[in-house]
C-alpha positions in Angstrom: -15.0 14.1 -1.7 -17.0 13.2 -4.2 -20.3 11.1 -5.0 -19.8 8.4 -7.5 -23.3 7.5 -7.7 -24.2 10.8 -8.3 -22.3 11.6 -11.6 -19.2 12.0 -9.5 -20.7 15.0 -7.6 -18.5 16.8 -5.3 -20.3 16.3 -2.1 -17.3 17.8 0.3 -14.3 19.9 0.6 -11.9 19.4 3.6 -8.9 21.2 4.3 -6.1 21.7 7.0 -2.7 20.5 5.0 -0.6 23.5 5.0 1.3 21.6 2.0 0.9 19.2 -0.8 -1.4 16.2 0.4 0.4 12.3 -0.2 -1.9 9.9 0.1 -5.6 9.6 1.6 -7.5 6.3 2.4 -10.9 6.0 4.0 -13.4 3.8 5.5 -17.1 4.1 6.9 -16.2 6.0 9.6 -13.1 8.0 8.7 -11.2 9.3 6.2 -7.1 9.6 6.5 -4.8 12.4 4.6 -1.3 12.9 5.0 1.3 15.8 3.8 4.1 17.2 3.0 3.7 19.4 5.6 4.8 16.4 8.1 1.3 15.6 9.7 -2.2 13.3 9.2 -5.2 14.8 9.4 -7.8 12.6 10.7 -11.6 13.5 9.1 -15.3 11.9 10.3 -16.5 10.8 6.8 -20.1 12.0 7.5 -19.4 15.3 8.7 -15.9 15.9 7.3 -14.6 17.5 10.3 -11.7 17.9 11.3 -10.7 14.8 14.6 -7.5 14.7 14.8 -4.0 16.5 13.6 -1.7 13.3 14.3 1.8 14.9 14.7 5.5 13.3 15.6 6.8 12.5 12.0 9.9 14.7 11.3 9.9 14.5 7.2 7.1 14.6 4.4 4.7 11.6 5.5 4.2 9.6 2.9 1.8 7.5 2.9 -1.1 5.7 5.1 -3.4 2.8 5.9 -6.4 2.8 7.9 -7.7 -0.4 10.1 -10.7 0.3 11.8 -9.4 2.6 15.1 -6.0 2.1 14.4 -3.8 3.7 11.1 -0.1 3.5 10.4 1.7 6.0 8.5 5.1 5.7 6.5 7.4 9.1 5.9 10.8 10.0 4.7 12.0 10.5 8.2 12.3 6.7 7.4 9.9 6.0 10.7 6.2 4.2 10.4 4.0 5.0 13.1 0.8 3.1 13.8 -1.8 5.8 15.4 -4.6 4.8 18.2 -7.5 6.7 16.6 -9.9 7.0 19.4 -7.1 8.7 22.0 -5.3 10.2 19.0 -1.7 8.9 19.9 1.3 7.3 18.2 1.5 3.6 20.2 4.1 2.5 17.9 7.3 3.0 15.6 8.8 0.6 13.1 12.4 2.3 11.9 14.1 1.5 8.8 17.7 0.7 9.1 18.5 3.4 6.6 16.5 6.4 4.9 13.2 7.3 4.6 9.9 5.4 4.0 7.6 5.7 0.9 4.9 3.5 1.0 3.0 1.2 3.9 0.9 -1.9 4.1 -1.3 -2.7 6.8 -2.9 -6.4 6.9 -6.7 -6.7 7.4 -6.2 -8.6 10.8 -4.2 -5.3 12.1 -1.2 -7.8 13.4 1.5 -7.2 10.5 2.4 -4.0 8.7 4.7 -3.9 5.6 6.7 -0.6 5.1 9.6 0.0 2.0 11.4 3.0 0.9 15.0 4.7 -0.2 16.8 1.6 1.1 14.8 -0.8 -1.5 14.0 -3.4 1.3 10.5 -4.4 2.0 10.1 -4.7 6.2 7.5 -6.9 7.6 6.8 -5.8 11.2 4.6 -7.6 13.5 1.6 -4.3 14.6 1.6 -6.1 18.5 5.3 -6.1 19.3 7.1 -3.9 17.1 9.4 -6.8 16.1 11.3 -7.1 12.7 9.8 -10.3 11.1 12.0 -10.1 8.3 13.6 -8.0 5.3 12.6 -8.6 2.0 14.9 -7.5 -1.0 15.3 -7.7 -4.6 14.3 -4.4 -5.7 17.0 -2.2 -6.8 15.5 1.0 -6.4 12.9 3.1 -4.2 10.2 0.8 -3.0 7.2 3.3 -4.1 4.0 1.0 -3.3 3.1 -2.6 -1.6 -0.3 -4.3 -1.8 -1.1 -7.3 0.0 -3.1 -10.2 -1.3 -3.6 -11.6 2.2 -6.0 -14.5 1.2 -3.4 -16.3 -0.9 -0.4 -14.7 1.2 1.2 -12.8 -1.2 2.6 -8.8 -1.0 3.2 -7.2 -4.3 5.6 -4.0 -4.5 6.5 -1.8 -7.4 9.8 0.1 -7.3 11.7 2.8 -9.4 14.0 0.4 -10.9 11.3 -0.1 -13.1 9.8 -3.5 -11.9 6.9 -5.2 -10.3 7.8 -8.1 -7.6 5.4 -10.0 -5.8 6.8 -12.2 -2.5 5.2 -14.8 -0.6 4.8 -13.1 3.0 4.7 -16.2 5.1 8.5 -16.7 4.0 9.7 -13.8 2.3 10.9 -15.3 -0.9 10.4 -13.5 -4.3 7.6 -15.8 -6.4 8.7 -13.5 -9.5 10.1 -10.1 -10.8 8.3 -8.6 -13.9 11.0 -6.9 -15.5 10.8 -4.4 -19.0 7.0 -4.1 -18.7 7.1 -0.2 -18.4 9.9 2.5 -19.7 10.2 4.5 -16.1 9.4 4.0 -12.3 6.8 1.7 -10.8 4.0 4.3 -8.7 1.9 1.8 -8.1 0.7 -1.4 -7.8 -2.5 -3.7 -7.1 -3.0 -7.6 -6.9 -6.0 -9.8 -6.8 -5.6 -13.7 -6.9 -5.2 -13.5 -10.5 -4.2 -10.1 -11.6 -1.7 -7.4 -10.9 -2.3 -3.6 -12.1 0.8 -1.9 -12.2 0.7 1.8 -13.3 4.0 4.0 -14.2 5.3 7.5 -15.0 5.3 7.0 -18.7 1.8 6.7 -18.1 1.2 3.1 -19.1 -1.3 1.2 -17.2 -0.1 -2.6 -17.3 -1.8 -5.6 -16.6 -0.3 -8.9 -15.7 -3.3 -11.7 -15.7 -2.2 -14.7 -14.6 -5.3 -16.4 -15.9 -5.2 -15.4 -19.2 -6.2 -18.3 -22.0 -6.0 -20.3 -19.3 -9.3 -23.1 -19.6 -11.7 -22.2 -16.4 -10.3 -19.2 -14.9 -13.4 -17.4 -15.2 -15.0 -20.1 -13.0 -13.1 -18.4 -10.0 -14.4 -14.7 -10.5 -17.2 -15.2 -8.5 -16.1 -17.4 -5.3 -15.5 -15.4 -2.0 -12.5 -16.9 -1.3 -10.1 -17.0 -3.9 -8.3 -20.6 -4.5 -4.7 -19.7 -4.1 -2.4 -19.7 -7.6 1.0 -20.2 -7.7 2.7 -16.9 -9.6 6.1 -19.0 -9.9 4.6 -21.2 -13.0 2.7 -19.7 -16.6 1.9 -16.1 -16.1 -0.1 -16.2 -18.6 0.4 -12.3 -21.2 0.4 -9.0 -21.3 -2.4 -7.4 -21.9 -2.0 -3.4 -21.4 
């Protein structure tokens, strides 16, 4: 853990993964690994002990999400979990229909997760019931990372075939597929109401600005809540 106001002083070491460490997210209370080694560690940010070892997942566990006492988790045993923090136990599963899972999504309210993987379909799960809300495809490839732009209901995934989708969640259709932009797969990929930051293994950092030359765009950087844009018209260039 480090300080960033500090000169990026290393303030803390933690450690319990017996193997490479996936993904880590954290709030003001916690902060959320997972491994290789099939498990998610759960760590009180102030102290950085050591709360919980969350346990069930049968492959590498691949990534996670954190929501105030709750977290889901996403591994190639093609199984998300979602985790009651306070008791420590798995309340949930959300299966894929085929192979494992490598990336997760878990809204602000804590009602709908998003999960993709191997079988290059995006699942939108409701967190109360368990239910399938629908399948999202397109990608032809891995689904390696989602991000959700909740305020203006829109999900964004990158994939290792190479492109950047974004989908409008309260239907599932595809608003627009940004195809070419990089030379190998997708890792990840970010979305504000304006912009999405993809970056890739041939270690371009893309940006897609919806707003760019566009007369009063700026005027909308410092509202609270964003005035949705429509992706499906001018997206503006590139600018990497």
């Amino acid at each position: 853990m480090w300080d960033i106001r500090d000169n990026w002083k290393p303030v803390r070491r933690v450690k319990h993964h017996t193997a490479g460490v996936l993904d880590v997210c954290f709030d003001a209370k916690y902060v959320l690994s997972c491994s290789k080694d099939t498990s998610v560690c759960l760590w009180d940010r102030k102290t950085g002990e050591l709360i919980y070892r969350l346990l069930g997942h049968r492959g590498p566990v691949n990534a996670v999400q954190l929501r105030g006492n709750l977290a889901v988790s996403a591994s190639g045993d093609g199984v998300a979990k979602l985790w009651n923090l306070v008791s420590g136990n798995c309340v949930k599963e959300f299966p894929s229909k085929d192979r494992g899972m490598a990336c997760v999504e878990f809204s602000p309210d804590s009602l709908t997760i998003f999960a993709g993987g191997n079988d290059q379909v995006i699942y939108q799960f409701d967190a109360s019931t368990g239910e399938l809300i629908r399948e999202m495809s397109g990608h032809s490839g891995l689904v390696r990372s989602l991000h959700l732009d909740s305020a203006n209901g829109r999900l964004v995934s990158g994939s290792y075939d190479n492109t950047v989708r974004a989908y409008d969640i309260r239907n599932g259709e595809s608003l627009v597929q940004f195809v070419g932009w990089t030379a190998s797969w997708i890792l990840s990929a970010k979305l504000d109401y304006r912009r999405i930051i993809a970056t890739s293994q041939d270690g371009r950092i893309v940006v897609m600005d919806f707003g760019y030359n566009l007369p009063g765009a700026h005027l909308l950087e410092h509202r609270r809540r964003p005035r949705p844009s429509s992706v499906t018209t001018t997206i503006g260039q590139l600018r990497v």
